[in-house]
N, CA, C and O of each residue as an XYZ file, in Angstrom:
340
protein
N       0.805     -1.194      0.000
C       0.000      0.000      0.000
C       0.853      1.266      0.000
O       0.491      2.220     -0.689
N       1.831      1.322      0.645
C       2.831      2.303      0.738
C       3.480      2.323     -0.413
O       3.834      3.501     -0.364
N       3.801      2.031     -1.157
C       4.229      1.912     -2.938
C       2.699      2.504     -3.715
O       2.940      2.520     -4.922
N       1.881      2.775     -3.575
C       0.767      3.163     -3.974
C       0.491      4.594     -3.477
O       0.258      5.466     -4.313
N       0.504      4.900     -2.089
C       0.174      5.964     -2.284
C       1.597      6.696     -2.472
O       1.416      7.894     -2.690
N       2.950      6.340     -2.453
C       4.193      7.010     -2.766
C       3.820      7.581     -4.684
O       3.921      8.665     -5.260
N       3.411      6.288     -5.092
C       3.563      6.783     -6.516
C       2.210      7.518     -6.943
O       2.101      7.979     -8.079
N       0.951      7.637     -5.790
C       0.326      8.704     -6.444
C       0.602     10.297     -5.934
O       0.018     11.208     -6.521
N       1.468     10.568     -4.874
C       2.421     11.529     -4.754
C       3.334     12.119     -6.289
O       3.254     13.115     -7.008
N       4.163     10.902     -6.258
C       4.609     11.470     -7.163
C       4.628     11.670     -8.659
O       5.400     12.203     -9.456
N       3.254     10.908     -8.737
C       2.935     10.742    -10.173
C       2.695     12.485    -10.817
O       3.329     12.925    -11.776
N       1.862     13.115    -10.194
C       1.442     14.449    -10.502
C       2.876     15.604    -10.973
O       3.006     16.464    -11.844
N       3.865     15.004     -9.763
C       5.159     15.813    -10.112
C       5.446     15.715    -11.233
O       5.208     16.537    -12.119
N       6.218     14.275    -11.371
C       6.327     13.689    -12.864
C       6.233     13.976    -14.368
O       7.060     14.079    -15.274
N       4.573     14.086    -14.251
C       3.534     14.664    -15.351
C       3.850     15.637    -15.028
O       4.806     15.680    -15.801
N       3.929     16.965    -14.293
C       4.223     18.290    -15.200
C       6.073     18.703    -15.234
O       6.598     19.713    -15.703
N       6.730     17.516    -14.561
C       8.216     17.956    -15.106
C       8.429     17.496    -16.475
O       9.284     17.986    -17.213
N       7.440     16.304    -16.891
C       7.674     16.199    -18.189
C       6.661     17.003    -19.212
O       6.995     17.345    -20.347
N       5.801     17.166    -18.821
C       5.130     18.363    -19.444
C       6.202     19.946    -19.612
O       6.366     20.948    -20.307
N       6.496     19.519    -18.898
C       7.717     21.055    -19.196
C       8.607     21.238    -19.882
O       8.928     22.111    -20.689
N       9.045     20.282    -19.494
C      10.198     19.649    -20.625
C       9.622     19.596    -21.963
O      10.131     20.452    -22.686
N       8.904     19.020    -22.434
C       8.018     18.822    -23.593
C       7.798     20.402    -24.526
O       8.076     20.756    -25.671
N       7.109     21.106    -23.251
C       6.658     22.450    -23.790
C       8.599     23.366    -24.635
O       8.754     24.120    -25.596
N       9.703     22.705    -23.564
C      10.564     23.649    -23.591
C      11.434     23.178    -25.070
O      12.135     23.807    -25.862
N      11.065     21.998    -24.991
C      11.340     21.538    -26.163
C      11.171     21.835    -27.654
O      11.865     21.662    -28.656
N       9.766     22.440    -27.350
C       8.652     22.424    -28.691
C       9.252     23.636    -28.853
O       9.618     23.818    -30.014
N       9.572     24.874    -27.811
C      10.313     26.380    -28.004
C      11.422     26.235    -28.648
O      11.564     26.891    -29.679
N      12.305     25.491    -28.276
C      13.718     25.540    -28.969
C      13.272     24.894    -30.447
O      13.802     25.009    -31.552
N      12.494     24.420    -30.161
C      12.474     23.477    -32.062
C      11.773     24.748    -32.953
O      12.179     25.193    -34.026
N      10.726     25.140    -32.256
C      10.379     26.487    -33.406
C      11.335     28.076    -33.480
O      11.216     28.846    -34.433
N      12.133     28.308    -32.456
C      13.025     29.100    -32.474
C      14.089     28.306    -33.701
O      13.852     28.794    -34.807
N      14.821     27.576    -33.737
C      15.507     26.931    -34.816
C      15.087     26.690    -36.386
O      15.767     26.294    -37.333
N      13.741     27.070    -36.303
C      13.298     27.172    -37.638
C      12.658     28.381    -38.115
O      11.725     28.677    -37.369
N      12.843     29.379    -39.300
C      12.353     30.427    -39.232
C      11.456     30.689    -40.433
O      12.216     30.622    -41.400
N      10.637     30.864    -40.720
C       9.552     30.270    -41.702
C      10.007     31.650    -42.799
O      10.168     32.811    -42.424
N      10.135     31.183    -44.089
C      10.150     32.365    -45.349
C       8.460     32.131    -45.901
O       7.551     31.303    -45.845
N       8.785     33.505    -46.464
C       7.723     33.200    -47.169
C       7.843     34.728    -48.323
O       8.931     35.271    -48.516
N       6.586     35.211    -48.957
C       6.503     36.319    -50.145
C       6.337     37.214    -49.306
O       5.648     36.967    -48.316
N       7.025     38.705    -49.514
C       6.806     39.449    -49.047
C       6.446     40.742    -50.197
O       7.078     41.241    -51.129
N       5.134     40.973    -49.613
C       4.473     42.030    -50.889
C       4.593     43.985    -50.537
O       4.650     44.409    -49.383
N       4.600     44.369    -51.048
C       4.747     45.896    -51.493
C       4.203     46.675    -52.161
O       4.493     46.824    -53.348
N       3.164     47.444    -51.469
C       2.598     48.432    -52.576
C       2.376     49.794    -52.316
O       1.577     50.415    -51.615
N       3.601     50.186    -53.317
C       4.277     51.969    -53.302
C       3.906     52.351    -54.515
O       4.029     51.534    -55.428
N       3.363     53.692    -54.793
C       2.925     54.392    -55.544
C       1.944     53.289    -56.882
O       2.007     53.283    -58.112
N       1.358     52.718    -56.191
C       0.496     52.373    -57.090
C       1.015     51.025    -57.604
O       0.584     50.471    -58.615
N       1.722     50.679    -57.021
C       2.596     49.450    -57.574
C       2.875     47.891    -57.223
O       3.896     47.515    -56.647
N       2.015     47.189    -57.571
C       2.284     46.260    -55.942
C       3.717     44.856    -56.607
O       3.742     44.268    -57.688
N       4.732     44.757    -55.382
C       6.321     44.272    -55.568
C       6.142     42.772    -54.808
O       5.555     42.567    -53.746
N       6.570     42.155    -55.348
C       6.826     40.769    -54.747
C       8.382     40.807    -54.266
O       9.064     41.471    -55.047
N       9.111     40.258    -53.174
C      10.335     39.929    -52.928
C      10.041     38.407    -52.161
O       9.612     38.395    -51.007
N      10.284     37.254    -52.837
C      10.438     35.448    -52.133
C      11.072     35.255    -50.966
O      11.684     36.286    -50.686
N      11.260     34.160    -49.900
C      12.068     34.294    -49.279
C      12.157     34.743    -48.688
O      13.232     34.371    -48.219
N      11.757     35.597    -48.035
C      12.108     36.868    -46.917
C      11.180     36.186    -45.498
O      10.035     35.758    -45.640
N      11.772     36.186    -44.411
C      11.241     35.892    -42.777
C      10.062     37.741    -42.670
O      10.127     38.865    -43.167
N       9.302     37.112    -41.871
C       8.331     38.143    -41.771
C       9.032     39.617    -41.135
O       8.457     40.701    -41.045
N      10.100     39.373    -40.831
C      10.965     40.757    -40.051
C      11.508     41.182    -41.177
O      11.471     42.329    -41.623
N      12.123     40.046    -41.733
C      12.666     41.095    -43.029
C      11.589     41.610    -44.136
O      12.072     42.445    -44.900
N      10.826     41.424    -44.269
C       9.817     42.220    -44.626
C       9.265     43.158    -44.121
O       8.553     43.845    -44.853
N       9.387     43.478    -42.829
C       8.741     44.253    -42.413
C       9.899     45.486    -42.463
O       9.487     46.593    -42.810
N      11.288     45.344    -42.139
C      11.833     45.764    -42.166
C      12.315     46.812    -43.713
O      12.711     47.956    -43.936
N      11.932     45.408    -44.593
C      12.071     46.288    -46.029
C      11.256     47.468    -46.411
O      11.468     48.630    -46.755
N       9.900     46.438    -46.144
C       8.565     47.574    -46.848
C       9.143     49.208    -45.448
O       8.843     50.364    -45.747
N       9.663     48.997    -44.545
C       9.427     50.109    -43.705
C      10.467     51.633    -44.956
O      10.224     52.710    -45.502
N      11.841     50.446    -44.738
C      12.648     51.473    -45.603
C      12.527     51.751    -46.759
O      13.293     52.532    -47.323
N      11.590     51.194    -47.308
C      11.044     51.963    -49.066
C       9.982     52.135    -49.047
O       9.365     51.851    -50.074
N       8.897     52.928    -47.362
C       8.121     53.356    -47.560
C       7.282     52.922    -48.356
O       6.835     53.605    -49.277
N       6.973     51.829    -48.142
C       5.556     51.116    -48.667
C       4.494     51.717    -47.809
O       4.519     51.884    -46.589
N       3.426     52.051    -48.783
C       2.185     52.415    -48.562
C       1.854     51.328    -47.695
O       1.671     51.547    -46.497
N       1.753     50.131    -48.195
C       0.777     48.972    -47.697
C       1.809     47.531    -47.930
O       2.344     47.293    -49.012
N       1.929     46.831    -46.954
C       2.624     45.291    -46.721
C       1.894     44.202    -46.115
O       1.122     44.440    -45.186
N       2.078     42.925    -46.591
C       1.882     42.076    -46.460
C       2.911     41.049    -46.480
O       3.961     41.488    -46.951
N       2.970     39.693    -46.089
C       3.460     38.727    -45.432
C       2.500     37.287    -45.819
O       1.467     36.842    -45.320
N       3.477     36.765    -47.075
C       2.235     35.381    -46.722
C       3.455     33.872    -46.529
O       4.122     33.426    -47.462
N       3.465     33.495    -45.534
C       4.473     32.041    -44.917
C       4.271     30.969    -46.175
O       3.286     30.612    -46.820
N       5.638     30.642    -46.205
C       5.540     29.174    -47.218
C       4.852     29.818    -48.166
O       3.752     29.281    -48.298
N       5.012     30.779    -48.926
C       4.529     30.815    -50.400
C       5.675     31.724    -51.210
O       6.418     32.601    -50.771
N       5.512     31.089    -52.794
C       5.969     31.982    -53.384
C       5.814     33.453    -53.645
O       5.194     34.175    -52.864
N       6.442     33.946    -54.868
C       5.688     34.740    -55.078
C       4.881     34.646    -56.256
O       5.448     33.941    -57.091
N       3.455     35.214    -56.759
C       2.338     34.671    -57.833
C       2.951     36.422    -58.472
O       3.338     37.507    -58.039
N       2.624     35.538    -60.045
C       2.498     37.121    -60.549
C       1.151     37.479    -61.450
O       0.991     38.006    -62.551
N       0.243     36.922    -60.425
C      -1.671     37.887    -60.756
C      -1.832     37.175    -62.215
O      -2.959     37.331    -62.683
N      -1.109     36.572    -62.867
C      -1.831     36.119    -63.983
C      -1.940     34.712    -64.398
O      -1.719     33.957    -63.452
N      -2.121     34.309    -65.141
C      -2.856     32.540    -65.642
C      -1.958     32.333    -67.367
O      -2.278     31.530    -68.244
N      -1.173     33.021    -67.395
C      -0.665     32.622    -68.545
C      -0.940     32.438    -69.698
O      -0.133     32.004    -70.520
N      -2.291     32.781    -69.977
C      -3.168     32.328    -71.229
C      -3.875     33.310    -72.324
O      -4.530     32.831    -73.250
């Protein structure tokens, strides 16, 4: 009986040191990956695609060439509005 209630003591600990661990884990794995994606631009009437770019560096770009209006789309290229046909 004493092995029983020891391990429902410490079962609760357990579960959230490994819950923590888990969580701290999942942080370092998405800090290590930094998602690109299209970063769009539209100055004087013009709207700019640049590929590739992390959402900071986009934000950072459109700031210094004064883009009217920016956007950010993850995991995509860039489209250029037409169908080819």
């Amino acid at each position: 009986m004493t092995g029983r209630r020891r391990m429902r003591r410490i079962a609760p600990f357990a579960l959230g040191v490994l819950l923590t661990l888990g969580l701290a884990g999942a942080d370092a794995q998405q800090a290590g990956s930094v998602l690109t994606g299209s970063c769009y631009c539209m100055a004087a009437g013009e709207l700019r695609c640049v590929a590739d770019q992390t959402e900071d560096q986009c934000n950072r770009r459109c700031a210094q060439e004064l883009c009217d209006e920016w956007f950010w789309l993850e995991r995509r290229s860039c489209w250029n509005w037409g169908y080819g046909g």
